[in-house]
Every structure is written in C-alpha cells, then in structure tokens.
N, C-alpha and C positions, 0 to 999 in steps of 0.2 A: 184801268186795266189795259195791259198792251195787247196787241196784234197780235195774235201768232204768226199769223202770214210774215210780217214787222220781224219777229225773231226768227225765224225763218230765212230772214234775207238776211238780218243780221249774221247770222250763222255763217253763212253761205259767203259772206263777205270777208271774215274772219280765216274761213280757209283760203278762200282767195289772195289772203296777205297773205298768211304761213306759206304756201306753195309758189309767193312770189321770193317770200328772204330765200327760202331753201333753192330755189332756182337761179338767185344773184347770189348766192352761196360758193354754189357749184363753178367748177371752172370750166372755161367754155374747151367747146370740142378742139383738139389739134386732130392735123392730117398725118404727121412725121414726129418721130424723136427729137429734131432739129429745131423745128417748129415750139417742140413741149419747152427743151432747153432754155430755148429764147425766150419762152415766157415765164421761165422761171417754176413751172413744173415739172415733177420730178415724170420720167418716163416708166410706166408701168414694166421697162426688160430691166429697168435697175432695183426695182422692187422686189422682184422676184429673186429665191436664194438660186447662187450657182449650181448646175449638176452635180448631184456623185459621182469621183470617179469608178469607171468602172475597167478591169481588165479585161485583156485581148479576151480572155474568155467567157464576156459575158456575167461577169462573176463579181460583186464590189472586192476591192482589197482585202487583207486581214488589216486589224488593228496592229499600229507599230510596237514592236516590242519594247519593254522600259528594263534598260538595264537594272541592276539591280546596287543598290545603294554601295558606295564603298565602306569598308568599315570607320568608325569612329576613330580619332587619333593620327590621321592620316590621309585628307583625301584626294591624295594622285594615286594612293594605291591600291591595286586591285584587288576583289577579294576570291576570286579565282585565277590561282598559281598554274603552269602548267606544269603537270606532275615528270618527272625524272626519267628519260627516256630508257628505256631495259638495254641491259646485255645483250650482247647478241646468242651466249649460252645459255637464256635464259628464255624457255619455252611456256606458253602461256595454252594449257592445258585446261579448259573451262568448266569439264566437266566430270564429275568423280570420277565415271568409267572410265575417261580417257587416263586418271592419273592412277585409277587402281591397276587397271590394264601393262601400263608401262612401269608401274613399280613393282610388278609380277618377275620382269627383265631380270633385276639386279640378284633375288637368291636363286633364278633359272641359270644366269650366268653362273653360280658359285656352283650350283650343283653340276653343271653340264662340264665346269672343269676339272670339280673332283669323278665323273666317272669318265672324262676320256685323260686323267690322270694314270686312274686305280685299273679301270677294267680294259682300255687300251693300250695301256703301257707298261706298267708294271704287276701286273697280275700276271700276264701271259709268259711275261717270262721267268717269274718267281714257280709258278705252277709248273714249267719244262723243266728249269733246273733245280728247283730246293724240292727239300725233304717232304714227306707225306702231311705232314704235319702242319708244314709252314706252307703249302700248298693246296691245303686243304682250306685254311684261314683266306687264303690268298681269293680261295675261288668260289668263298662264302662273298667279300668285300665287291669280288665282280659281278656280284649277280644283285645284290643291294642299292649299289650309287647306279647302275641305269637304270634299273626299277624305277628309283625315287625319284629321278631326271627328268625321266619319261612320263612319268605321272605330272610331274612339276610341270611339263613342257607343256602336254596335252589340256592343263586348266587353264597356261597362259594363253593359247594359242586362240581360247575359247574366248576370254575375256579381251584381249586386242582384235579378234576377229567383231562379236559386237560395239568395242571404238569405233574401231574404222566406219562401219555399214551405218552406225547409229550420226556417224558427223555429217551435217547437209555439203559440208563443203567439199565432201569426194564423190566425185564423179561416176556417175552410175556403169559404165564399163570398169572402173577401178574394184568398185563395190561385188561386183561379179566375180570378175576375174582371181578376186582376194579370196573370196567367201567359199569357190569351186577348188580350188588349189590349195587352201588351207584344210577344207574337208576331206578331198581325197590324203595329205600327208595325215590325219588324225586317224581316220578308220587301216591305213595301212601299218600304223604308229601302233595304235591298238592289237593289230592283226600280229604283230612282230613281237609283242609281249607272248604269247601261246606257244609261237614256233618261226622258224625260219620262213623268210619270205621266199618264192621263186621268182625266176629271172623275168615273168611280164609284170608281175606284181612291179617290183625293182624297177622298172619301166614306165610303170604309171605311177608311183610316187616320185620318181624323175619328173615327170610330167606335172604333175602338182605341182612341186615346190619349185620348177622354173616359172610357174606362170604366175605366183607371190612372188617371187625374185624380179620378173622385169616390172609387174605392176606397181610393184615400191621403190623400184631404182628410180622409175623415171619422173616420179613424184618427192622421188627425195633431192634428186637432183637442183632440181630449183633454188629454195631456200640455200643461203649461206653457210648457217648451223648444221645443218646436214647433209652438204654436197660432199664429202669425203667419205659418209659411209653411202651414199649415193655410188660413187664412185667403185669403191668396194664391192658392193654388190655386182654392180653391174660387172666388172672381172671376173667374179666368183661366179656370176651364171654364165659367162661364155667357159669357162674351165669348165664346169660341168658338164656344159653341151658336147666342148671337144674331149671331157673324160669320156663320156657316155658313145661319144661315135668310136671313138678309138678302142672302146671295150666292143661296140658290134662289126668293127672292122676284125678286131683280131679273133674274132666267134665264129665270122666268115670266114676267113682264112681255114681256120682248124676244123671246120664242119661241112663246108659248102666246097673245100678242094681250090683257095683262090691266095695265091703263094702272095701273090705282089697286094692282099689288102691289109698284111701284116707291115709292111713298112708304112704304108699310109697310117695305121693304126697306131705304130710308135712315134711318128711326124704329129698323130691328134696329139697324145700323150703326152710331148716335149711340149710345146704350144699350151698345154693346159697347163706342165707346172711353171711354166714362165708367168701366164695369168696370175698363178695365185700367188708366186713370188712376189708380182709387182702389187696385189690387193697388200700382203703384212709389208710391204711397204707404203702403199698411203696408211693403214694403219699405225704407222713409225713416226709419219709427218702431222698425222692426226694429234699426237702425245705430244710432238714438237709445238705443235701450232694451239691447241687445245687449251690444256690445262699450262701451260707455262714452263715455267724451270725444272720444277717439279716431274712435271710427264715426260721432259728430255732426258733428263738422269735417269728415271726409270727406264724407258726406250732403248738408250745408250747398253744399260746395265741387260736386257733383257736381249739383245742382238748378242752383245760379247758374253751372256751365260750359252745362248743355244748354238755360236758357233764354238764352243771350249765343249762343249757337251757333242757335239756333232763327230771332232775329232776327239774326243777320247774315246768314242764307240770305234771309228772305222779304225783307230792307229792300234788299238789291241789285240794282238794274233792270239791264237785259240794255247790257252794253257789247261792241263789237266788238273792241274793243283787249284785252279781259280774257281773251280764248279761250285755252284749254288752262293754264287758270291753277288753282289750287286753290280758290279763288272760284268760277268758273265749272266745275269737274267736281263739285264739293261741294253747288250749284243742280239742275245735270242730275241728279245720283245722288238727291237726296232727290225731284226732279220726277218719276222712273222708281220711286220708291218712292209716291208719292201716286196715280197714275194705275193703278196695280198694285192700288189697290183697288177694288172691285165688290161692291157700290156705297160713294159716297163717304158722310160724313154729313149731316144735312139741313141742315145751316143750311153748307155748303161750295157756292160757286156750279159748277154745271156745268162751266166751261171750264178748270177747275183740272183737270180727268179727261185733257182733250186737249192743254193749252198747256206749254209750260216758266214756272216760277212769276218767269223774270226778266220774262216779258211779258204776263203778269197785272196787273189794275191793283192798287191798294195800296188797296181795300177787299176785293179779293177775296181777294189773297194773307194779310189778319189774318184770314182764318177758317180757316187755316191752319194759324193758331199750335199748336193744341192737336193735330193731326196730326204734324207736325213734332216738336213737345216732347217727346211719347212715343216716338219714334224715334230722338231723340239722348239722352233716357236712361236709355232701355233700353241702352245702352252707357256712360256716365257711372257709372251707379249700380252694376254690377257691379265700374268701377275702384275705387269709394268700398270696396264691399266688399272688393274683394282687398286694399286696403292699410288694414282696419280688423280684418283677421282675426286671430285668439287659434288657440292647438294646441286648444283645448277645442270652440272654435267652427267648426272647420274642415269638417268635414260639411256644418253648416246655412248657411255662410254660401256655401259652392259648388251647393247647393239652390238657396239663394235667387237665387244670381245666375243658375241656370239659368232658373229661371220666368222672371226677369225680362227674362233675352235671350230667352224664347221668343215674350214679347207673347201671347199665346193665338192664337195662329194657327197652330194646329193639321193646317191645309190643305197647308201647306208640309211637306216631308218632313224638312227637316233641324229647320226650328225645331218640328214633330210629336216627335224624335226627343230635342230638348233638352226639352220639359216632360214629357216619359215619365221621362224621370232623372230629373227634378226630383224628381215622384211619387214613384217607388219608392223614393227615396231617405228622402224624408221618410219613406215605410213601413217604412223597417228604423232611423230613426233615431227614432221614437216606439215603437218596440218598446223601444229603449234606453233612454229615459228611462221608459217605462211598468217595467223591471227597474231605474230608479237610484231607484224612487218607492221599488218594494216592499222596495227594500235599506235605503233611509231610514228609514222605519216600521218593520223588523225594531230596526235602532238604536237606536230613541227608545225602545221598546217594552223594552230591558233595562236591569234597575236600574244605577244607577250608584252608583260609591264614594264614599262620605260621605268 
C-alpha cells in the first residue's frame, strides 16, 4: 500500500508541471506595440473591433439606404420615372373644399351675367319704354336673375371663404383680413335683398369688399397663373377707392357748401374710368395670352361688338316713331346707367346727368363714348371668356369674368358681391399654383435616367 503523504506530493507535483506547460505556454510580457510586433504577437489595439461611427450629434448613423431593385428586362433602367411637369394653367387644388369652392365660380359667373344682362340693362329700359304688358314681364325677369345671383353668390362666397382660412399656407393676416370683408359684404348682401341700402351702409360694404380686394391682389400677384387677374384686381380696387372719394367729394360740394370739391370729385371720377378701362384691358391680354387662338378671336370679336354697340346708342337721335323698340329701350337703359353716376367725369358735359342721350347734341353725346364702351364690355368680354375657356382654365377664367362684370363699383350690393368672388377666388387659386410651383421644382430637382 502507498503513502498518502507519497500521493500527496505526487499530486502536488503534477500541478506543479501543469502550471509550468501553461506558464511556457503563455507569452512573455511586452512593454510596447513595437516590442509585441517584433515578436511576433499580435498587439491587444489590433484585436479590438474599430469604433462606431458616431455623428456630430452624439447620435450613431442611420443605416444606408438600398436603392431599390431595377426592373427585370433591363438593368440601367430606372424604376422610378420622373413624372410630366404641369402646365402652368394647371392648378393643383388638394383639397375638395378648395375645388368645390372654385367650381361654385363658373355657374356664379353665368348667373351674375345673366342679371347685369336682364336687370341692368335691358329690363330698365323695356319697362320705360314698351307696353304694360311687355313691362310688366320685363320687371318680373329683374327681380328673378338677382335674386338667384345673390343667393348663388352669398353660398359661394361661403364656401371659398372656409378654402381660404382652412389652407395652412395663407397667412394669418390674409385669413383675417378675407374672413372680416367677406362677412361684412354678406350680411349687407343679405340686408339689400329686404330693401335698399343707405349711404353708410354703401360705405361699409365699400369697406369690406376693398379689404378682400387688396388681401387677394397681392397674393395673387406672385404666381404666374394668376398675375393678370392679380393685376386686375388690383386696378379695380384703386377705381373704387377713387369712385368712392369722388362720390364724397361731390356730396360735399352739394351739402357742406364747397363749390371747388366738385372738380376734384370729377378729376376722382375720370381717374377711376381710366383704371377700369385699363383692368378689361389686361383682361383682353389675358384671352390673348391664356387660352390661345381661340381667346384672341373671341377678344377681338368682343371689343369690335361693344365698340359697334357703344355707337349705335350714342349715333341714334331721339325718333317718335322708334318708341318701345329695342333701339329706343337700349338708349333709355344705358341714359338710366350714365346719369346713375355721381359725379360724372370731367370732360362729359353736364346735361348728359339729366337728359336722355337721344336728345343730347352730337358733341355732347362722343364724350360719352368711353362711358358707354366700358358698359357694353363689361358684358362682351365675359361672353369672349366663356366661349374661350379650357377644363384647366376654368377657375381663372370665371374670376376674371367676375371682376370684369363687377367694373369696381363696389357701392352696389350685387356688383360689391361679384368682385368679393372674384377675390377670394383668385386667393384659393394662387394658393394652387403657389403648390403646382413647389411640385415642379421637387421634379426638376430628381436625377433622371440616363
């Protein structure tokens, strides 16, 4: 039998080897990297994996994006095209309200120019001259088509008033400014269906509908698509302004005892129809530039009906035989439309305010011409539009025939009510090319496939 003590040192001896292989195993200690090199071991900083990187902020990368496979059958080519850049007629209206709002325009347009057709023009002077009968018909038709207009106007007015406020991308003074000036022309629009307005009323719906007039001129002006009825507008609210002084100039005069604010007040007068003269003229250039071939021959055709229409009123001297004729109700209506103004402009002779223009002499009545010409195409030129219009152009081109049938007379409840549309409209429809710019420049801005 052994020792224990014997297997004891045995034991003891045993790890004594093991802990000598594992020690001549091991490699001996280095000082340096340099050192480890040299002998052929590897240095514990090469061991170790590299950093992540991390960004300035603290933050690792994202993962790199993996393009995405091209299609099969071809692969240099891409499988995202970059889509067809838009017209520039072509407005990018996102959101139903914006396009049920502005497609309100086009049968507002139709009706606003069937009642300053029937109830401005030709009713008035069928009802002075023709029979009981036919005048009686006449002046059921006038009280009908502004009714229906007014009502028409007052739901559009409603539903481009929530476009505007509901788009984030107008400006919260625009949003105001829209919302207080379309409100005040509605409840006076309202007020004007029951009974006649008075003269501060007629003052603060002045007041309304200039403060939607500048707030959409100057947002329509921007965009390309819409700088012509930008444009427009903006004329048509200075002619207001200097209608509107030149009606409290000549109020002073004849009330307050102040002889010399009557010529200032016909100086506002002349001044205002030069504005709006020059507005149905970018409206001319609009049709030119717009819609094409098409909207110049209309254009064309709708200048040379209202100046043939202009003179065959003033060149007609007053006959007794010609009563209740379309001649003679066609003289009385535009004589009941000259005389309606206060004050007239300076170089028009006085007795043109009080006489019918058949019994005017024939230098009195050619200063005329340019009263008159603005009157018959502020209806002309809206026809030239509606049969020059395009689906892309439908918005702007029922704008523009609003301004144009409004003349900036503002003063009036219904035509106040037709350049509010106009406004707002253009403000939801420069929102829309201001979203067809930023869609275009995203476009152009991605590489395309070789």
């Amino acid at each position: 039998m052994s020792d224990p003590k014997d297997d004891e040192g045995r034991g003891e001896g045993h790890e004594a080897t093991d802990e000598g292989r594992t020690a001549s195993a091991r490699p001996p200690p280095v000082s340096s990297p340099g050192e480890a090199s040299r002998l052929g071991i590897p240095s514990t900083s090469t061991l170790r994996p590299p950093p992540p990187p991390v960004s300035p902020s603290g933050r690792p990368p994202p993962p790199p994006s993996i393009p995405p496979p091209p299609p099969s059958g071809d692969p240099t080519r891409s499988s995202q095209r970059p889509s067809k850049p838009q017209r520039s007629e072509e407005l990018l209206l996102n959101t139903g309200r914006d396009r049920f709002g502005v497609g309100l325009l086009w049968p507002m347009a139709i009706a606003a120019l069937a009642a300053n057709l029937i109830a401005g023009l030709l009713a008035p002077g069928f009802i002075g001259s023709a029979g009981n009968a036919l005048a009686s018909r006449w002046r059921w038709w006038a009280t009908i088509t502004p009714l229906a207009a007014a009502i028409l106007g007052i739901g559009s007015v409603i539903a481009l008033v929530m476009a505007a406020v509901a788009n984030p991308r107008t400006s919260i003074s625009t949003r105001i400014v829209a919302t207080f000036g379309a409100g005040l022309v509605l409840t006076l629009t309202a007020a004007a269906l029951r009974g006649k307005l008075e003269q501060t009323q007629l003052i603060v719906l002045f007041a309304g509908a200039f403060a939607v007039l500048v707030a959409s001129a100057v947002e329509a002006l921007a965009p390309p698509p819409t700088r012509a009825l930008g444009v427009m507008l903006g004329l048509l609210a200075l002619s207001s302004l200097l209608r509107v002084a030149g009606w409290g100039l000549a109020w002073s005069a004849s009330h307050k005892n102040y002889p010399s604010a009557l010529g200032l007040g016909q100086t506002a007068a002349s001044v205002a129809l030069v504005l709006e003269l020059l507005a149905q003229g970018f409206a001319v250039l609009y049709l030119f530039y717009r819609p094409g071939f098409r909207g110049a021959i209309a254009a064309v055709i709708a200048v040379g009906a209202a100046f043939a229409l202009s003179m065959y009123t003033l060149r007609t001297v007053y006959d007794p035989n010609a009563a209740g004729t379309t001649r003679e109700a066609l003289q009385h209506a535009v004589s009941l439309r000259v005389q309606g103004l206060d004050p007239l402009p300076s170089w028009v002779d006085r007795a043109a305010g009080i006489q019918e223009i058949a019994l005017l002499e024939a230098r009195h009545r050619l200063g005329l011409l340019p009263l008159v010409f603005a009157e018959f195409a502020s209806l002309t030129l809206p026809l030239a539009a509606f049969a020059s219009v395009s689906r892309p152009t439908l918005g702007l081109v029922a704008a523009v025939s609003l301004a144009v049938l409004s003349r900036g007379q503002v003063d009036t409840p219904l035509r106040a009510l037709e350049l509010c549309l106009a406004a707002l409209g253009a403000l939801v429809l420069s929102r829309g090319a201001r979203v067809r710019q930023a869609s275009n420049a995203r476009q152009s801005e991605r590489p395309t496939a070789k």
